[in-house]
C-alpha positions, -999 to 999 in steps of 0.1 A, spaced: 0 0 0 11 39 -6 19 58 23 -7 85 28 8 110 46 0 89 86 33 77 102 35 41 105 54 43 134 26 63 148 1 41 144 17 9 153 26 25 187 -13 35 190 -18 -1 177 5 -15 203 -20 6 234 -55 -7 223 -75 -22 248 -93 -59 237 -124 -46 219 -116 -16 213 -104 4 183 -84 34 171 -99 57 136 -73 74 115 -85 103 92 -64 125 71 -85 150 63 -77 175 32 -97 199 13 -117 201 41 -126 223 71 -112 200 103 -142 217 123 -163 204 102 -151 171 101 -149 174 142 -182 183 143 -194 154 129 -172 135 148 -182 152 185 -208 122 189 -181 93 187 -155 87 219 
């Protein structure tokens, strides 16, 4: 897979902190207003 712009090493160590049954999102957000996108996002933990 391409890279898209989210270190790996970043998200392996988040990986490496997950509970059992839980879960971590990712977004790279562009060409967007991030308030928007947190917005919309405010209803999620």
């Amino acid at each position: 897979m391409i890279d898209y712009g989210i270190d790996d090493g970043f998200i392996k160590s988040i990986g490496d902190t997950l509970k059992p049954d839980t879960s971590a999102l990712f977004l790279l957000v562009r060409k967007s207003q991030p308030e928007k996108v947190l917005a919309e996002l405010s209803g999620y933990k």
